[in-house]
N, C-alpha and C positions, 0 to 999 in steps of 0.2 A: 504494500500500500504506500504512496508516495505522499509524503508529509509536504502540507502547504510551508510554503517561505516564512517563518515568522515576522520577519521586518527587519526593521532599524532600531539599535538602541541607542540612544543617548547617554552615556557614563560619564556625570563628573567627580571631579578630583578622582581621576580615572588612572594618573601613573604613577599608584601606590597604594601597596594597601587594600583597604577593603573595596575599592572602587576597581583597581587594577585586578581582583580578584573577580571583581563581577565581570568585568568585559571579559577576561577568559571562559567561565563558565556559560555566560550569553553565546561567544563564539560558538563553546563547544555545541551548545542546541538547537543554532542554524540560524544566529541574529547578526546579520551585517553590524559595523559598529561604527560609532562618532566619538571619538574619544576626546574630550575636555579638561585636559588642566593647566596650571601655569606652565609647566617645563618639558619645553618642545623636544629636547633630547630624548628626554623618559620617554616621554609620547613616544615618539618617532622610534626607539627600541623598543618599547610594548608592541605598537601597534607589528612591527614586521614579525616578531614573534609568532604574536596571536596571527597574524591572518596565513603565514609559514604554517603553522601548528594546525587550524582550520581550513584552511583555503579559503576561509570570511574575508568581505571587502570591509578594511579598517581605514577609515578619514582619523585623521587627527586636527583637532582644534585648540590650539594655544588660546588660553584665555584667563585671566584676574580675575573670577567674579566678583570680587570687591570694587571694582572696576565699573562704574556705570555704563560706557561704553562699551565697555571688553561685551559685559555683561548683555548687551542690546545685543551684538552679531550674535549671542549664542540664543534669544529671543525670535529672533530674524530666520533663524536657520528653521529654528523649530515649527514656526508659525509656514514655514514656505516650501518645506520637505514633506511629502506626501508619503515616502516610505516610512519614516519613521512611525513606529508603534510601541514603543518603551521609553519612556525619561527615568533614568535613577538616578535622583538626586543625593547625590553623599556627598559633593563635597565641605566642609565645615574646620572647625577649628574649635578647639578648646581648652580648657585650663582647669585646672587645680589650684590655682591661688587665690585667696578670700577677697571678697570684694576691697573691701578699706586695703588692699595690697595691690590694689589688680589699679592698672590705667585707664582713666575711660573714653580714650582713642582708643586704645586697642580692645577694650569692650564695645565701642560702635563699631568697628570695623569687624569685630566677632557677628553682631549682630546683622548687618552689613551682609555677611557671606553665609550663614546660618537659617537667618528669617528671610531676607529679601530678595536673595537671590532665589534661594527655588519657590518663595511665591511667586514670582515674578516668569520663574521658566515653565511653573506650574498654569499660570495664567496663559501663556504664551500658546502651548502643545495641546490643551484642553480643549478649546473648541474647535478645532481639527481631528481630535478623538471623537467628540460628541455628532461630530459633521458626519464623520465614517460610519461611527456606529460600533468602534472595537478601539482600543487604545489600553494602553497603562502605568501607571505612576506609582514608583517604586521610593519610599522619601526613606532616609536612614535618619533615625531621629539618635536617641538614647533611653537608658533605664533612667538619666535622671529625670526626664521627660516626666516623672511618676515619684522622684525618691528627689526632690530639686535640695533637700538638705548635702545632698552627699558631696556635693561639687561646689565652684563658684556660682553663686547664682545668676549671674547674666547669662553665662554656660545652660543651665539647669532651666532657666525661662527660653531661651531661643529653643531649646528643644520640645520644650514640653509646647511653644507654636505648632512646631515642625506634625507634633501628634495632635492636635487639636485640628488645626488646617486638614493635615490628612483624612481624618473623621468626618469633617462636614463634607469636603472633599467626594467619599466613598459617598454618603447616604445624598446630596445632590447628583452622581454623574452616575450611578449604578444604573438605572434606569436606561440610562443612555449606549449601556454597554461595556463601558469604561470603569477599568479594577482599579482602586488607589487601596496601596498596603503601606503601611508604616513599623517600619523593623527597629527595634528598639536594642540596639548591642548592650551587652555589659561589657566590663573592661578587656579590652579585644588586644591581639599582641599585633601592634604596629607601632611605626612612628609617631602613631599620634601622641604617644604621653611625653616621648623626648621633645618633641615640638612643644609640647606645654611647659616643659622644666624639668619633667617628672620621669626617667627613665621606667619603660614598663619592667625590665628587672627589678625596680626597688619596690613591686607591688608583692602581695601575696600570691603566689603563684597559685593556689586554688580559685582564685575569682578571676583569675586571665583566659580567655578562652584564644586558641589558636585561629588567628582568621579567616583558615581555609572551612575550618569548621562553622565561622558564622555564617561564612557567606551561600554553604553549601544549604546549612539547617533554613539560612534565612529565604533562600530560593523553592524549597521542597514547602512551605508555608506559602510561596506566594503562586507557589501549583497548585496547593490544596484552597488558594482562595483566602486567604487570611488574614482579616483587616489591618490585624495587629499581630508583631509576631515578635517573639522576646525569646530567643532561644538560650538564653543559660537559665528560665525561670523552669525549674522542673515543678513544681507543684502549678501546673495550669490551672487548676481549679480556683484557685486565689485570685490569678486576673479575670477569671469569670465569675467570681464571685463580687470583684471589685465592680467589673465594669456593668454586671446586674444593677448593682447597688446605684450608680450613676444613670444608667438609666430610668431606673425607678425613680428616683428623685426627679428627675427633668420634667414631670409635667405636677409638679408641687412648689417649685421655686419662684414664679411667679405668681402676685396675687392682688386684689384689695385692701387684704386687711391682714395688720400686723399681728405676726405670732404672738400666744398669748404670752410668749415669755416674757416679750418689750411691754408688752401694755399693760402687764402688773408691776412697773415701774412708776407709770405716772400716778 
């Protein structure tokens, strides 16, 4: 039986890591690819790799998404390329140092690259999925998305957008055809922690998961349909228990009249 072409995917912060992880495994399941990050060399070595390895056609797109221009071609692209059928938004930044520690240049520029940039590529590839009638948006948020004590909290707020965005996201464009899944890593072994300060060596090596393993558990979640997909959470029952609880609540939070806990005040 002859497997239809998947499409195009879209990978940023694609050469390294868990994003260069996903254009490999995309390759391997018959997804041409666009590769996006700052550093054209890496590109340009991933990409001949993977498309060597596959025989997939790899584009490489150098780009800053902190960048408001950078950030528009990669808009532009999206919005005008008709094979494309995947955006996975991973690229981001983050830190370990408490706010009263932390810069807040380099906390808008966190934010910057974090919250606005794949709203922004999210807004972009959406109604071109919705036009089609099949698309999908793959956003890499975090666990602190949900636990925002554990981290810097500008860290810890940019993510938990990243999962809130993706929720409204899924339950507006489902309808339309178009899957948005939001993967929530725990502490993953890349460079992302030596970019924060933090070598992933000097973590507890039980809470590090190897990142061929998120990217593998995180893509077999987003086969099986999966809004939300937190693969080092082994007791799933607890995020369905959580997010029961958040649903229930949501048609009780707005009202006329104040609970009586406030009005036995006055």
């Amino acid at each position: 039986m002859a497997h239809t072409h998947p499409g195009t995917a879209l990978v940023t912060g694609a050469s390294s890591g868990i994003g260069a992880l996903y254009a490999d495994r995309l390759a391997q399941r018959g997804y041409d690819l666009i590769l996006v990050a700052r550093n054209r060399e890496r590109l340009n070595a991933l990409a001949n790799t993977i498309s060597t390895r596959s025989g997939r056609a790899v584009e490489v797109l150098p780009a800053d998404l902190g960048d408001r221009a950078a950030l528009a071609r990669v808009e532009d692209l999206l919005r005008e390329d008709a094979s494309i059928t995947l955006l996975v938004n991973n690229a981001g930044i983050g830190t370990h140092t408490p706010l009263l520690q932390s810069d807040v240049e380099q906390m808008t520029r966190m934010v910057d690259l974090n919250v606005t940039a794949p709203m922004r590529l999210a807004y972009a590839v959406a109604p071109a999925f919705v036009a089609r009638g099949r698309g999908a948006i793959i956003n890499i948020a975090s666990i602190v998305a949900i636990a925002p004590e554990l981290l810097n909290g500008v860290y810890g707020g940019s993510k938990a957008f990243v999962l809130a965005f993706s929720q409204s996201l899924r339950h507006e464009l489902a309808a339309a055809g178009v899957q948005v899944q939001a993967v929530l890593p725990g502490a993953t072994a890349t460079d992302f922690w030596a970019i924060g300060g933090r070598p992933v060596e000097n973590l507890d090596p039980r809470i590090v998961m190897r990142a061929e393993d998120l990217v593998d558990a995180a893509l077999l979640g987003f086969e099986r349909g999966e809004a939300v997909t937190i693969p080092s959470l082994h007791a799933s029952e607890k995020w369905d228990a959580y997010d029961a609880a958040r649903l229930a609540m949501a048609g009780q939070l707005s009202s006329n009249t104040v609970a009586p806990r406030y009005a036995a005040a006055r």
